[in-house]
C-alpha positions as CSV (number, residue, x, y, z in Angstrom):
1,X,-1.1,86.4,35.6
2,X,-1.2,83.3,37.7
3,X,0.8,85.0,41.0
4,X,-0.6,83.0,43.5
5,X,0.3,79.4,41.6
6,X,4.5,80.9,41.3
7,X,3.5,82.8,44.9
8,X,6.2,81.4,48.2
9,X,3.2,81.2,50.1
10,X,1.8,78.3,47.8
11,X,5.5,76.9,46.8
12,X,5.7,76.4,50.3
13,X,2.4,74.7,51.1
14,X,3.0,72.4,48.4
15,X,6.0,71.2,49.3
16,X,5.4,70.8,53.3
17,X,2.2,69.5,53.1
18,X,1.3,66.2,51.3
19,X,-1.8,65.6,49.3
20,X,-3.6,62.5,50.5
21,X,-5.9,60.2,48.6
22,X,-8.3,58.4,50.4
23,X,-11.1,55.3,49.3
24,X,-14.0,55.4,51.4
25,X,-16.9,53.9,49.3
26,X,-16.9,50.5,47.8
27,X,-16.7,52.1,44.0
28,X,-12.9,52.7,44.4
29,X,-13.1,55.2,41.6
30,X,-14.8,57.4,44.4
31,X,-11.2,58.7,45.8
32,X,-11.0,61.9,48.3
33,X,-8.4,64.0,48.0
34,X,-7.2,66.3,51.3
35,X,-4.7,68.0,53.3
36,X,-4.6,67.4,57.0
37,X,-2.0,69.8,58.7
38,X,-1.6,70.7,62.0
39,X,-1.6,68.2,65.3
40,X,-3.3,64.9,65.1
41,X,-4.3,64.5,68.7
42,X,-6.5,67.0,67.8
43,X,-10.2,64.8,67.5
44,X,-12.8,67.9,66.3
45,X,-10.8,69.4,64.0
46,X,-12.0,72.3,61.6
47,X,-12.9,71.1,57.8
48,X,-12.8,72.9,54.3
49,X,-15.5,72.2,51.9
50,X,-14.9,74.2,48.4
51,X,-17.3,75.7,45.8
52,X,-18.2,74.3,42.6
53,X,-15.2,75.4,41.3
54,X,-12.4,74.8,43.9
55,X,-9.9,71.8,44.6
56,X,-8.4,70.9,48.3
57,X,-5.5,73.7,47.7
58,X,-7.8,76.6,47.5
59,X,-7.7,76.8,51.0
60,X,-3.9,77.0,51.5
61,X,-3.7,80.4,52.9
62,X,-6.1,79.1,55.6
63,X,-3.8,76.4,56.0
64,X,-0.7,77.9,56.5
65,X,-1.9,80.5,59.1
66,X,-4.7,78.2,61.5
67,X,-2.0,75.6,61.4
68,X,1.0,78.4,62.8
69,X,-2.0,78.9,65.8
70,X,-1.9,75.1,66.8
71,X,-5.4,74.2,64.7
72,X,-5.7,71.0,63.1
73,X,-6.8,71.9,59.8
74,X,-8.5,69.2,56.7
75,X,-8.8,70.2,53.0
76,X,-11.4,68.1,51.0
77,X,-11.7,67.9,47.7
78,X,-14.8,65.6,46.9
79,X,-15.2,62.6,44.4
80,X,-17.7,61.9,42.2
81,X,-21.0,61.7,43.8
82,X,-24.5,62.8,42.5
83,X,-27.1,63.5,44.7
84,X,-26.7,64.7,48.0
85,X,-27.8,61.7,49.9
86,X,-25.0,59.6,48.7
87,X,-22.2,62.8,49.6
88,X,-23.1,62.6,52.9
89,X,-23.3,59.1,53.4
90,X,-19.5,59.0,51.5
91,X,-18.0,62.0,54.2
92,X,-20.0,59.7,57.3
93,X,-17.7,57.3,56.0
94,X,-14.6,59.2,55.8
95,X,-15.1,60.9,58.7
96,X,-15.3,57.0,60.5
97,X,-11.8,56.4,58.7
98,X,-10.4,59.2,60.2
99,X,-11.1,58.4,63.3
100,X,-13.2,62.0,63.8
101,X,-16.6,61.7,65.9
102,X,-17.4,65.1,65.3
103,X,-15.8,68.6,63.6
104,X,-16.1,71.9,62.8
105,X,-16.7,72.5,58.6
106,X,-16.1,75.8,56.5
107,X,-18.2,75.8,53.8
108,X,-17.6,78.0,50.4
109,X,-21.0,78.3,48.1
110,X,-21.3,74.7,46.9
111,X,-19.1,73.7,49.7
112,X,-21.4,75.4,52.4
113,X,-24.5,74.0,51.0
114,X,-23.0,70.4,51.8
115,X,-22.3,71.2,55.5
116,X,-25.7,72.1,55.8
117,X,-27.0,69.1,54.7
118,X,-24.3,66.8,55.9
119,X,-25.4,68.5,59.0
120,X,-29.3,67.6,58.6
121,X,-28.4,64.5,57.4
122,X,-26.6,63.4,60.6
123,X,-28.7,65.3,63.3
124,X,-29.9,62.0,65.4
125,X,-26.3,61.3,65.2
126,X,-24.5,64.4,65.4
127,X,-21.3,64.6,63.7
128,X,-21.0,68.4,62.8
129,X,-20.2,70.6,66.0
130,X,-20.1,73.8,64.5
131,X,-20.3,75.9,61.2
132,X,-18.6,78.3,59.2
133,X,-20.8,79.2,55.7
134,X,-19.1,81.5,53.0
135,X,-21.2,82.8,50.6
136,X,-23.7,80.0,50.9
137,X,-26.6,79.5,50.6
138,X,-29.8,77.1,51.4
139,X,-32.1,76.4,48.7
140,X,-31.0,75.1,45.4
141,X,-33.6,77.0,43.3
142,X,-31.7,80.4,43.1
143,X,-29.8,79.5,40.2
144,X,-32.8,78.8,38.5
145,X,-31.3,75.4,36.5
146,X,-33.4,72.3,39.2
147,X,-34.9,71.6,35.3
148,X,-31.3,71.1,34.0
149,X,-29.8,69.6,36.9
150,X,-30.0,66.2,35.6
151,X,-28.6,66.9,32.3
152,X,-25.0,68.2,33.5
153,X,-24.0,64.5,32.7
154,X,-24.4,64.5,29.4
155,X,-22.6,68.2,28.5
156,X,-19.2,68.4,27.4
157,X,-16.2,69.7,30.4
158,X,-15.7,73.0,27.6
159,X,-19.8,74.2,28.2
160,X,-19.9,72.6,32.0
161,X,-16.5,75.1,32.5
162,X,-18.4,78.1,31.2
163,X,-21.0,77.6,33.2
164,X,-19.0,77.9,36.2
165,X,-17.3,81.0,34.5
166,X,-20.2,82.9,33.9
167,X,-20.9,83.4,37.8
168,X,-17.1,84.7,38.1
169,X,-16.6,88.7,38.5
170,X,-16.3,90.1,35.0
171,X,-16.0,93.8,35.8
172,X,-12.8,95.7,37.0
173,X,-11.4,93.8,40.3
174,X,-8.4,95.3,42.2
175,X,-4.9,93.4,41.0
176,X,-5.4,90.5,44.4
177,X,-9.1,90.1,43.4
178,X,-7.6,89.4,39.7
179,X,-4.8,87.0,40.8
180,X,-7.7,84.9,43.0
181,X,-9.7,84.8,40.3
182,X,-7.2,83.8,38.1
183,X,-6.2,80.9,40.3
184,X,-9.3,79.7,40.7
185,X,-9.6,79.4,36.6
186,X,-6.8,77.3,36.9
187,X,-8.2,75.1,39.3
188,X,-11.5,74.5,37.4
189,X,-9.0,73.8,34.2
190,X,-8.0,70.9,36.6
191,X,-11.2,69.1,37.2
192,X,-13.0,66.3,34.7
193,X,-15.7,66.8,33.0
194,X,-17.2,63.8,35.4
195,X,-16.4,66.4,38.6
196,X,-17.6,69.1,37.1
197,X,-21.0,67.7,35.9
198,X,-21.4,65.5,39.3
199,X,-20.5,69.1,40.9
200,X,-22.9,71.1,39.1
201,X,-25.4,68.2,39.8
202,X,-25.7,68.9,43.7
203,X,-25.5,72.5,43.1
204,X,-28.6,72.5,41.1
205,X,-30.6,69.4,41.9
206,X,-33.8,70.7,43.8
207,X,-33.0,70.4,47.3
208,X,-33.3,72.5,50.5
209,X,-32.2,72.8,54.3
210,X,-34.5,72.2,57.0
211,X,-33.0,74.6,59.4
212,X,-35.4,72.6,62.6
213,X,-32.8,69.7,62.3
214,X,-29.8,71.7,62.7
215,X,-31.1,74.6,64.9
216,X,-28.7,74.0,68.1
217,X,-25.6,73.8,66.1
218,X,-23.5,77.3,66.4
219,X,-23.3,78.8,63.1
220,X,-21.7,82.0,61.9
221,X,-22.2,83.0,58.4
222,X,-19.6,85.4,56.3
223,X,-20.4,87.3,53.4
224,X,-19.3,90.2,50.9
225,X,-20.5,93.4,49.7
226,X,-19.5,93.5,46.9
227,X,-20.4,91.4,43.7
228,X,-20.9,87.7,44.2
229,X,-22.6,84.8,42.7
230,X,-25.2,85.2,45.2
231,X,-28.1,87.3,45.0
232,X,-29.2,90.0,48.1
233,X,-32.5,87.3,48.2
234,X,-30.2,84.8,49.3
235,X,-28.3,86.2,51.7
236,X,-31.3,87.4,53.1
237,X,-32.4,84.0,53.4
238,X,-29.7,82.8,54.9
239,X,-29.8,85.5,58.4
240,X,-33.5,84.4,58.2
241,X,-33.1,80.7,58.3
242,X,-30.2,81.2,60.7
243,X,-31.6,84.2,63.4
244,X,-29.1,83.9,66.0
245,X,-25.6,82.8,63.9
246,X,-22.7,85.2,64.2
247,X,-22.0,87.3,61.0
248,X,-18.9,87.9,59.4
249,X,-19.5,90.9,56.7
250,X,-16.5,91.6,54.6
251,X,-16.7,94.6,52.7
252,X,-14.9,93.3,49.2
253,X,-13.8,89.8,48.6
254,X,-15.9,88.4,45.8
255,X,-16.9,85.0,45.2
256,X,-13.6,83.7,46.8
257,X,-12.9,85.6,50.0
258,X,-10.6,83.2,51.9
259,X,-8.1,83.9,48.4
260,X,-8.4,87.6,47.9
261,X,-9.2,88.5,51.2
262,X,-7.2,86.4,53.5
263,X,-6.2,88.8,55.5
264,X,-8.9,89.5,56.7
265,X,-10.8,85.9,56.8
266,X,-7.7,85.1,58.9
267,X,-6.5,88.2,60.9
268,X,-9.5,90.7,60.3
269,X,-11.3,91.6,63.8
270,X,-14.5,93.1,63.5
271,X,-15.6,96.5,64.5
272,X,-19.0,94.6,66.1
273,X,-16.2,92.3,67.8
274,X,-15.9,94.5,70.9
275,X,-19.7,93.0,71.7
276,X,-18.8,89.5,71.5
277,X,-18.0,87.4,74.5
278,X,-14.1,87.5,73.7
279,X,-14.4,91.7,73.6
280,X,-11.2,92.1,75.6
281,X,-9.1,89.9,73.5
282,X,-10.0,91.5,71.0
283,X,-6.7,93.1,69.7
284,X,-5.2,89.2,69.2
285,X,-8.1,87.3,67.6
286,X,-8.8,86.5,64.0
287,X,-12.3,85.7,62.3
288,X,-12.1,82.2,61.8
289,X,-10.2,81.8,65.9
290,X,-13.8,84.2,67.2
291,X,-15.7,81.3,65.6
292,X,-13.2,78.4,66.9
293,X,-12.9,80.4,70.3
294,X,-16.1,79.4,71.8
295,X,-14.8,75.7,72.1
296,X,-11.7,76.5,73.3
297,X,-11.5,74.4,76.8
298,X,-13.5,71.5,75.7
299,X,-13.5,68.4,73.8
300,X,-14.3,69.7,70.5
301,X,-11.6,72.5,70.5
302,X,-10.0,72.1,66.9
303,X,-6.5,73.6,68.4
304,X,-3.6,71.8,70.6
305,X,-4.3,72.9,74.2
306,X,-0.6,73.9,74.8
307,X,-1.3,76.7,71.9
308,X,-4.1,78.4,74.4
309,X,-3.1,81.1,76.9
310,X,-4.5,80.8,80.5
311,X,-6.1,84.0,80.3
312,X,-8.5,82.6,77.4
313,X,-9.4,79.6,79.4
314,X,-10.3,81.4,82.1
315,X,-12.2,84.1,80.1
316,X,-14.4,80.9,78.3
317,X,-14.8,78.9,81.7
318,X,-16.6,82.0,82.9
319,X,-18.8,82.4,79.7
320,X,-19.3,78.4,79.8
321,X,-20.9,79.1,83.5
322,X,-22.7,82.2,82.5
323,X,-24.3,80.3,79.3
324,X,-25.0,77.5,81.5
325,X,-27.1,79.5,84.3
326,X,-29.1,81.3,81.5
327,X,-30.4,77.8,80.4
């Protein structure tokens, strides 16, 4: 029990890569908590949102690896905020104190659901250049609690924790689906009953993306299989409201992918992968890096330019100039 938390990979991560606290919002109880690894000349670099459940450190195995490639990588973990208006207004701001115009966000459930609307929210001002969603999903009235939403406040951290627990896999898993699972326990041990509640709060309060207002921003969705907290309905929604984002299917990884599944959220290469634009590469190239790819060359790559081969410039120069002459 608990192998990733006693793991090297995480011993190491901890102790190489400091946790930050940053005050954005005038309430200086409102603190964000992150990791930023990887080189800071790097202006568009690629974001991690988590799930209801998750801290910052969730995404350590992310981390470690986009970070080796020469990505600049950011870990949030959220404050305390309660409707979704006043999130996105508090990551505008810390977005401004870090100096970023624009980036590239992963989303995980809750985590994706934010991008989207942080997204919306900023569209006359665009400060979201691309996005990654993991098992997220659009419309807040899946889970069936909008009625209760408002009530998360008032409930004890002990039944706000079961809450969360209930959507966790309860059937067999395989021994690294167990081990995520039981990591991700012990980070929702670690959160207050105030981010919990204020959590559930923007997971459930009745709210919805209007896909018009994000439409031209490249999106590529990644789901699982197997048993999730999201139901078939959802995902479907999701290719519907998004017709033309790139699709990263995993065949197991549960509710937390980017833990269990690592491998393959990091170095897996798609069998479709052969049809995308970076086809011949294909033997080098890791999920997350075909998503980050398409920027290489340009202002808004999230990796240092040193890191990318003249061969892959070349190859998205020449797509840049095909895309170009469609429009």
């Amino acid at each position: 029990m608990g192998e990733i938390k006693v793991s090297p990979d995480y011993n190491w991560f901890r102790s190489t890569v400091p946790l930050k606290k940053i005050i954005v919002d005038d309430d200086d109880s409102k603190i964000w908590s992150l990791y930023d690894a990887g080189p800071r000349s790097i202006r568009c670099p690629l974001i991690f949102l988590p799930p209801v459940s998750g801290t910052a450190d969730v995404f350590f195995r992310q981390i470690l690896a986009l970070t080796g490639w020469g990505y600049r990588v950011i870990a949030l973990q959220y404050p305390v905020y309660w409707d979704h208006l006043e999130f996105c207004d508090g990551f505008r701001k810390l977005l401004d104190h870090l100096q970023l115009d624009k980036v590239h966000i992963f989303g995980a459930s809750l985590g994706g659901f934010l991008a989207q609307k942080f997204a919306e929210h900023t569209h006359k001002s665009p400060r979201v250049h691309s996005l990654i969603l993991c098992n997220a999903f659009s419309d807040t009235s899946i889970f069936n609690q909008t009625w209760t939403a408002n009530s998360f406040w008032l409930m004890p951290a002990f039944m706000l924790k079961k809450i969360v627990l209930g959507n966790f896999s309860s059937g067999l898993v395989d021994p690294v689906m167990a081990d995520a699972i039981d990591f991700m326990v012990d980070r929702l041990e670690s959160l207050g009953q105030s981010e919990l509640a204020s959590r559930l709060t923007l997971n459930c309060q009745n709210s919805y993306v209007e896909p018009h207002k994000i439409r031209d921003i490249p999106v590529t969705i990644m789901d699982v299989f197997d048993q999730s907290a999201l139901s078939t309905e959802a995902k479907e929604e999701m290719y519907k409201l998004y017709p033309n984002a790139r699709r990263a299917h995993l065949k197991t990884g549960g509710n937390f992918p980017y833990l269990c599944r690592s491998a393959e959220v990091n170095l897996y290469v798609q069998s479709t992968c052969a049809q995308c634009m970076y086809s011949h590469l294909k033997g080098r190239l890791c999920f997350l890096q075909i998503h980050l790819l398409q920027f290489h060359g340009t202002k808004y790559a999230a990796i240092d330019p040193s890191m990318v081969s003249a061969e892959e410039l070349e190859v998205q120069k020449g797509n840049l100039s095909a895309s170009q002459e469609e429009q």
